[in-house]
N, C-alpha and C positions, 0 to 999 in steps of 0.2 A: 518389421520387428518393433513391438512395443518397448517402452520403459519397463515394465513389471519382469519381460522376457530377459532384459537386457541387467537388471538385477537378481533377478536369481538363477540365470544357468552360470556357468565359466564357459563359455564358448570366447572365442579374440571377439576381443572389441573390431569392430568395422574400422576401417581407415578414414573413411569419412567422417565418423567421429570423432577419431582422434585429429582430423585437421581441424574441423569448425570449430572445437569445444572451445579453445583461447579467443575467439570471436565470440562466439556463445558469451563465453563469461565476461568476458568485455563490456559487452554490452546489458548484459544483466546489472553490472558493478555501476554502471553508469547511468542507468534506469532507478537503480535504486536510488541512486545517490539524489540525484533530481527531484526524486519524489521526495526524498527526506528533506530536499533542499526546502520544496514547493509548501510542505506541512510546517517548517519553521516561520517560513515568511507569512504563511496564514494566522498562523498564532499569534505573529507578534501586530501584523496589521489588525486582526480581531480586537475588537474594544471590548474592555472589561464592563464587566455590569456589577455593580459594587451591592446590589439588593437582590439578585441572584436573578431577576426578572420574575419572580413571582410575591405572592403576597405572604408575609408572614403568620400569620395566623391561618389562612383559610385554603395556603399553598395553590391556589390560582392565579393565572396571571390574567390581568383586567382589562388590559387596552388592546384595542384594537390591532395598535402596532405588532405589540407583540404573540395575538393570535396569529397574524400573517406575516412573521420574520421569515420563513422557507424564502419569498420571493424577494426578502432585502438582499444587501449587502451582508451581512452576517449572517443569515441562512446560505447563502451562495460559497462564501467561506467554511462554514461546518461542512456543507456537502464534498467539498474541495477535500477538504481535509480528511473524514471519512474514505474517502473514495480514493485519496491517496495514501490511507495506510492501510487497505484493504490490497492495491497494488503492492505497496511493497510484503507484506505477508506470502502472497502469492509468488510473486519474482524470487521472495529467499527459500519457500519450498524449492520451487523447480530448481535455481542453482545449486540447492544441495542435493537432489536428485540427480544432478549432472554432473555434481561431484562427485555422487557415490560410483557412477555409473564409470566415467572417466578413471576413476584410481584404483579401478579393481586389478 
C-alpha cells in the first residue's frame, strides 16, 4: 500500500499504522528539531563579512581565498546549513503526509 492509496481511498487504516505513527512522529519532531537546532548554531558560528565579499563596483570577488571558500570553514558551514534546511523541508512534508494519512 502506497501513501497516495492510503490518502485517497476510506478503506481502515492498517493497525500497524496506527501503532508506529506516535514513533513515526516522534521521531520526525526530534529530527526536525536538531536540524533546526544545527542551522542556528551555523549561523551564529558563520562570520560576518561586512563588504558582502565581493567588490563594489565590479561585483567580483578578487582573492583567491574567496574564489575557494566551498573548501574553508565557511563554505563547509553554508553547505551544513543548506543541507540542513533542505532536510527539514522534506521531514515536515512527510509528517504532514502522515498526519493527513493518520487523522482520516
Amino acid at each position: 500500500m502506497n501513501f497516495l492509496n492510503l490518502l485517497l481511498t476510506d478503506k481502515p487504516i492498517p493497525n500497524w499504522i496506527k501503532v508506529s505513527f506516535p514513533i513515526v512522529q516522534t521521531i520526525l519532531i526530534i529530527l526536525i528539531a536538531l536540524l533546526a537546532l544545527a542551522i542556528i548554531i551555523c549561523v551564529l558560528v558563520n562570520p560576518s563579512n561586512p563588504d558582502g565579499g565581493s567588490n563594489a563596483i565590479t561585483g567580483s570577488n578578487e582573492s583567491f581565498y574567496s574564489q575557494n571558500k566551498g573548501s574553508s570553514r565557511e563554505g563547509r558551514l553554508r553547505k551544513i546549513i543548506i543541507v540542513s534546511s533542505i532536510c527539514i523541508f522534506v521531514f515536515t512534508v512527510l509528517y504532514l503526509i502522515l498526519t493527513r494519512i493518520y487523522n482520516r
